[in-house]
N, C-alpha and C positions, 0 to 999 in steps of 0.2 A: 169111681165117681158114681154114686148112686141118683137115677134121676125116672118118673113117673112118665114123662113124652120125651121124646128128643125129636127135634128139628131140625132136619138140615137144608140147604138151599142150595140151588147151585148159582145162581146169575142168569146172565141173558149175553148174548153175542152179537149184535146190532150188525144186520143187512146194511153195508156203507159201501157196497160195491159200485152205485149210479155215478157218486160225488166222485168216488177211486175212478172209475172208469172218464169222467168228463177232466181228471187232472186235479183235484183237488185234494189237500193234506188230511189223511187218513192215518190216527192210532189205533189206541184201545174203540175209539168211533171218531165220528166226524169232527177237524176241529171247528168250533166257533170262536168270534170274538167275542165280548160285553153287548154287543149288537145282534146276536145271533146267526152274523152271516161267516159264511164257511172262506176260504181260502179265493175261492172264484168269485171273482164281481157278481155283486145283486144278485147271488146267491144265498138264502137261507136255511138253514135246520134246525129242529128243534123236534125236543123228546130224548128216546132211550139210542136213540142211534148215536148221539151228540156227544161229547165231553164239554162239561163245566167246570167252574171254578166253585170247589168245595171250600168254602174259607172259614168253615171249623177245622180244617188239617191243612189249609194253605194250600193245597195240591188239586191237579186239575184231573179229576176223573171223569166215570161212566156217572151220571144221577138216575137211575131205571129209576124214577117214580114218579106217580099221575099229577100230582100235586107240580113239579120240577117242569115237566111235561107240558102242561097249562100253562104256566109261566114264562117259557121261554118260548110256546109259539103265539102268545097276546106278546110279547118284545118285537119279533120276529117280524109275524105282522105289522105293528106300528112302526118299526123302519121299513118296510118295506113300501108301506103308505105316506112316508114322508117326515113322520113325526120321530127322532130322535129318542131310545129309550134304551137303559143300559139293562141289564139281566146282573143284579147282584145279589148277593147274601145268601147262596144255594148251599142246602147244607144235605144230607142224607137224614131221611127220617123215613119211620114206616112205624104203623101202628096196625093191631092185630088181636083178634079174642080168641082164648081158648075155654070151653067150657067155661063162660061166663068169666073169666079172666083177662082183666083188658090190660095189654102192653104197648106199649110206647118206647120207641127209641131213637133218638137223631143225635145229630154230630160224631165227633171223632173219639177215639177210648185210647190216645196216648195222652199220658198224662198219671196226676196222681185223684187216686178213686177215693170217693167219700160213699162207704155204702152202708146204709139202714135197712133194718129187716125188722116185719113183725106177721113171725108166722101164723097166729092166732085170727091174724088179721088178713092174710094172705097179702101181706106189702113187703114190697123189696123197691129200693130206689137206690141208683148209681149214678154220680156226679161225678163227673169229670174233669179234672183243673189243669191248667199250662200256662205259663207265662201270664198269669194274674187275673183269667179270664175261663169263665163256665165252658166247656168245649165240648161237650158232649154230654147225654144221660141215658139211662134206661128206667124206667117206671112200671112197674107191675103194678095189679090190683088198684092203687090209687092212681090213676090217674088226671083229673081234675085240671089242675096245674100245670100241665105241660107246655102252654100256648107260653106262659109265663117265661120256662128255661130255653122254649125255642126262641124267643123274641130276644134273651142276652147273649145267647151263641150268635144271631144273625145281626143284633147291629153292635156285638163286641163290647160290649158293657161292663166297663172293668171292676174288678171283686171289692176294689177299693171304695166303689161307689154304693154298694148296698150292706144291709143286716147281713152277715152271713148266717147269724142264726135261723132267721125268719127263712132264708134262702135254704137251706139244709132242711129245717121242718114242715113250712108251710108256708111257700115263695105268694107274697102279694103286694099289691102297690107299696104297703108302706116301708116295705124292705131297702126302697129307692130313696136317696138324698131327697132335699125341697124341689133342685131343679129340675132332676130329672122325672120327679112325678107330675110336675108343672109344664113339663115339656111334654109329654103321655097324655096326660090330659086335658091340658088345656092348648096344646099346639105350638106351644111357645118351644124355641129352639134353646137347646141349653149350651 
């Protein structure tokens, strides 16, 4: 394989020794519920120490990301002060520039791949499909869009309900049925 950078990463190993030492269910990290509290009453966590529910792979991992992060300690907090709030639709994403090369990637990569390439242009995009539903992508160079394929990985927007062409080339509103753009935009539940 011939390749210009290579990257590699290793992960992160989340300090979960407080919550382990006070009695509380410790895996890959801390577990939470949909409420973000751990195992021990009135207990919460939130961040990379934590395992979530990734529901582009259905599986409950590590989320190391600041975006996840944020998320689940505004839940955390608001049960904590009384207000009822679930933590849903967490998916992996990271985004990153190399020598002015902007990448983009969230969700899960089991499944079957729809990838475009246009090297002139320095674009490579990888879509991801499973059981009738977007589940993951990678975007290089063009990234624009992406807010578009995270928003049908997180509320599971099924493939039957959009353009797949528009989705494949150039993901936008009008790619969506009547309801669903009418729901998006004008608030109305479809």
């Amino acid at each position: 394989m011939d390749f210009d950078i290579l990257v590699i990463a290793v992960g992160v190993r989340p300090n979960t020794e407080l919550v382990s030492d006070a009695g509380g269910k410790v895996e890959k990290g801390i577990i939470t519920d949909l409420h973000q509290q751990t195992t021990i009453d009135n207990v919460y966590a939130a961040g990379d120490c934590t395992v979530s529910h990734d529901c582009s792979s259905n599986t409950d991992r590590i989320l190391a990301l600041l975006p996840n992060a944020f998320m689940q300690g505004e839940v955390a907090g608001k049960n904590m002060a009384g207000e009822e709030t679930l933590y849903l639709n967490a998916i992996p994403m990271n985004a990153i520039g190399f020598y002015g090369l902007h990448i983009i990637t969230a969700g899960s990569y089991d499944g079957d791949e729809d990838i475009t390439e246009d090297a002139d242009k320095e674009i490579y995009k990888k879509l991801v499909f499973k059981d009738g539903l977007l589940k993951g992508f990678i975007l290089m160079g063009d990234v624009a869009r992406a807010g578009i394929y995270t928003s049908m990985i997180k509320e599971q927007i099924p493939l039957t309900e959009v353009d797949l062409d528009l989705l494949r080339d150039k993901p936008q509103m009008m790619m969506f049925g009547k309801a669903r753009r009418e729901e998006k935009l004008a608030g109305k539940k479809h």
